[in-house]
Backbone bond lengths (Angstrom), bond angles and torsions (degrees), N, CA, C in turn:
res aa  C-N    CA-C-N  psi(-1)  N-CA   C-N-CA  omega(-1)  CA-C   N-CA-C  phi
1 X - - - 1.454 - - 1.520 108.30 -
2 X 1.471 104.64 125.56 1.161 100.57 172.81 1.865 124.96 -75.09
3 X 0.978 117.85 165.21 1.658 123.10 170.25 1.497 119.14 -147.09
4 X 1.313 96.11 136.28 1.644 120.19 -169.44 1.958 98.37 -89.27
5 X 1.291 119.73 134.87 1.451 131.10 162.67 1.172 113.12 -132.89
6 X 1.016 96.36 114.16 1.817 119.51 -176.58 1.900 108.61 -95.24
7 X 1.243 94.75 149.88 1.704 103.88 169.11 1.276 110.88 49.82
8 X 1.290 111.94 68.07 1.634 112.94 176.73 1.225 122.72 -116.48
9 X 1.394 141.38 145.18 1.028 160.94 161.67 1.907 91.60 -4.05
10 X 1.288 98.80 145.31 1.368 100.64 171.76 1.715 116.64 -91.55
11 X 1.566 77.29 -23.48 1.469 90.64 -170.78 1.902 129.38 -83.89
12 X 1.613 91.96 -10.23 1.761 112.94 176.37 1.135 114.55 -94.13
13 X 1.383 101.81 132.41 1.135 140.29 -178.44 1.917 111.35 -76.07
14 X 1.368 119.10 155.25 0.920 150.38 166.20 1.739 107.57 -20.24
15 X 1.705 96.06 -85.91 1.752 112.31 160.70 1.408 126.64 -33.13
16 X 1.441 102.52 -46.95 1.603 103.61 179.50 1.989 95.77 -73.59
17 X 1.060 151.61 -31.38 1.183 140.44 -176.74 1.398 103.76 -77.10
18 X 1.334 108.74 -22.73 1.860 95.46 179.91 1.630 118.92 -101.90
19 X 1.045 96.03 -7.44 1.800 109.69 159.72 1.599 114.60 -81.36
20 X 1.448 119.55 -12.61 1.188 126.65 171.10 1.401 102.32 -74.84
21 X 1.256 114.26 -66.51 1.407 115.92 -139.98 2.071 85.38 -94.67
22 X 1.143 121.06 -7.27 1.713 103.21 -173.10 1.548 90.77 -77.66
23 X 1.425 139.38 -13.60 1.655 110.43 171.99 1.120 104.68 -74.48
24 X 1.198 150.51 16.43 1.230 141.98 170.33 1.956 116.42 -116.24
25 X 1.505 115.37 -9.69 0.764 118.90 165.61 1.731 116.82 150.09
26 X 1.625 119.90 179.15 1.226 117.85 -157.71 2.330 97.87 -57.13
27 X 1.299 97.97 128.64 1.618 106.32 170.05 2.136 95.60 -86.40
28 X 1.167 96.97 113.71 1.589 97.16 162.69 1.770 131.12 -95.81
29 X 1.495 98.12 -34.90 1.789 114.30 147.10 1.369 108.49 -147.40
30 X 1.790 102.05 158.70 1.419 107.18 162.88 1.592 91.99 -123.14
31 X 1.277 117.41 139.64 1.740 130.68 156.23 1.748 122.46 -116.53
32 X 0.779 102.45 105.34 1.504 128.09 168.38 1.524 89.86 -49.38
33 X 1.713 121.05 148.45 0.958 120.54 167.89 1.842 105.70 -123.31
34 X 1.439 114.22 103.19 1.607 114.84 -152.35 1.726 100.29 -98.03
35 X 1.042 131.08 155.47 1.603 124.98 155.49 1.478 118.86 -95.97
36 X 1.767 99.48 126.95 1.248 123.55 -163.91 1.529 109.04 -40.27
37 X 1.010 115.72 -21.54 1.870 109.80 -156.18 1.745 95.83 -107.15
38 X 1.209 123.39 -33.36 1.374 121.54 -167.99 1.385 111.20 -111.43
39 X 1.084 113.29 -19.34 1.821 123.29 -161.83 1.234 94.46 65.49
40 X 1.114 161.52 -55.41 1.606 143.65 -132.13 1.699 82.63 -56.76
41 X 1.377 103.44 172.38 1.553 121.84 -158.61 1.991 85.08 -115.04
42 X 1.386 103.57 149.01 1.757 132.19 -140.01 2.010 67.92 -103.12
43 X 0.963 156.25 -53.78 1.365 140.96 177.34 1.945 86.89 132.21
44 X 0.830 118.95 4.39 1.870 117.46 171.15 1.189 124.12 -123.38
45 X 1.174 120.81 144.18 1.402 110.05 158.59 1.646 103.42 -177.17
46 X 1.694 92.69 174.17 1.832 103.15 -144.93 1.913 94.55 -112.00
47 X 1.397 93.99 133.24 1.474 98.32 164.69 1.488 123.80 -112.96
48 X 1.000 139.41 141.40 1.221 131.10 -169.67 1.868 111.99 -114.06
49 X 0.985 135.86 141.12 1.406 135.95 -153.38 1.846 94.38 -135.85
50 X 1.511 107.59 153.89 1.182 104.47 -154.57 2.044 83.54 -105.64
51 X 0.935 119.61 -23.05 2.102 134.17 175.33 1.252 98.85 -93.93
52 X 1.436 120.11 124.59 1.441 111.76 155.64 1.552 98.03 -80.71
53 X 1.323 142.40 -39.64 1.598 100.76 -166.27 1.948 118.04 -82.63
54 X 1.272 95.39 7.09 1.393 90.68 159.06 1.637 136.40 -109.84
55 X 1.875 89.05 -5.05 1.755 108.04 135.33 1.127 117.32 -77.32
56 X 0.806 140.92 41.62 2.022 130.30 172.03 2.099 90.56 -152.41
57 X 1.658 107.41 -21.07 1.471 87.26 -177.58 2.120 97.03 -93.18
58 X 1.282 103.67 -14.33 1.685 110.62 172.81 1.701 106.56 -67.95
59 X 1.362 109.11 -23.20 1.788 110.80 -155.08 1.790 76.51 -97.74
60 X 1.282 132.30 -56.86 1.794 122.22 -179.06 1.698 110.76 -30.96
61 X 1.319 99.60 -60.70 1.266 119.11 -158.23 1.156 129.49 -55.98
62 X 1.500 104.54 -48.14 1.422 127.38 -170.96 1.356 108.70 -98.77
63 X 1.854 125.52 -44.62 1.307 104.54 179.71 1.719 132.14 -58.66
64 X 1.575 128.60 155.80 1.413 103.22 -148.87 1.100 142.95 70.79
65 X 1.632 109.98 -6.86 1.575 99.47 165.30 1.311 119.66 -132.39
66 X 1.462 106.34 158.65 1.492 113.37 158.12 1.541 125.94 1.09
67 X 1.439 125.44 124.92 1.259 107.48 174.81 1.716 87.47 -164.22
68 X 1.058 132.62 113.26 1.365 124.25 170.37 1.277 120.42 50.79
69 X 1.793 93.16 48.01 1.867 107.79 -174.53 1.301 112.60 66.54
70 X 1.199 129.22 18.98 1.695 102.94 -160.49 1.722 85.78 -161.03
71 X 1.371 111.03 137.76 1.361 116.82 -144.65 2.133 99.08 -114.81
72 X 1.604 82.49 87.98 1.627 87.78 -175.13 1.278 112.45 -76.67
73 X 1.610 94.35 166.05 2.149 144.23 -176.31 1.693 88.40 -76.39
74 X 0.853 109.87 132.73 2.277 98.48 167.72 1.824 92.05 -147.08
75 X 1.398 127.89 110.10 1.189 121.27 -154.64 1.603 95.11 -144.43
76 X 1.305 125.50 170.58 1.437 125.13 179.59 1.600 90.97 -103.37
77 X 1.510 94.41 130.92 1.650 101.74 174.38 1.319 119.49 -73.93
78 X 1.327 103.66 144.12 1.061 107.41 167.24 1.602 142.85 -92.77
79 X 1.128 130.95 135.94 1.711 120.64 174.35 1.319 136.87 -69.11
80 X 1.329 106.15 112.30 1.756 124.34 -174.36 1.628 91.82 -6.90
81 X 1.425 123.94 -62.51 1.885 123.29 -166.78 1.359 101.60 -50.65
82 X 1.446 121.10 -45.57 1.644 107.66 -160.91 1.531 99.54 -86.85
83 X 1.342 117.79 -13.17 1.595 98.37 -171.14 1.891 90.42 -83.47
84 X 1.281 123.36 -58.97 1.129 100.97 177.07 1.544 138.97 -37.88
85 X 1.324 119.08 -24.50 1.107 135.77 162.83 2.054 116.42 77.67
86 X 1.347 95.42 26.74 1.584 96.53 167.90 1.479 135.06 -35.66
């Protein structure tokens, strides 16, 4: 299952998002979402979990809170098809 993280630290890294979310269960990727021209990181990015119900007990937990001062979005991503809405 994938997962959406919104409003993040500009300053966190990859590792620090997968040390978050591995107490809650196996991390299979984390992606930083960076901007092409500067690298600094776009403030999102998607983790993917190998359990959905220990993606949905990571998505309770974490959305709304604290995380590197800055009080993250933690949401189930969505797929390019459904956001377009065909």
């Amino acid at each position: 299952m994938t997962i959406y993280i919104g409003n993040i630290s500009y300053s966190m890294k990859e590792e620090d998002l997968q040390n978050a979310f591995e107490k809650f269960g196996v991390v299979t990727s984390v992606k930083m979402i960076l901007d092409r021209q500067t690298g600094r990181s776009k403030g999102f990015a998607f983790v993917e979990m190998e359990n959905e119900a220990e993606a949905a007990s990571a998505i309770e937990a974490l959305n709304n809170s604290q995380l590197d001062g800055r009080n993250i979005k933690v949401n189930a991503a969505h797929s390019k098809d459904t956001v377009q809405g065909d």
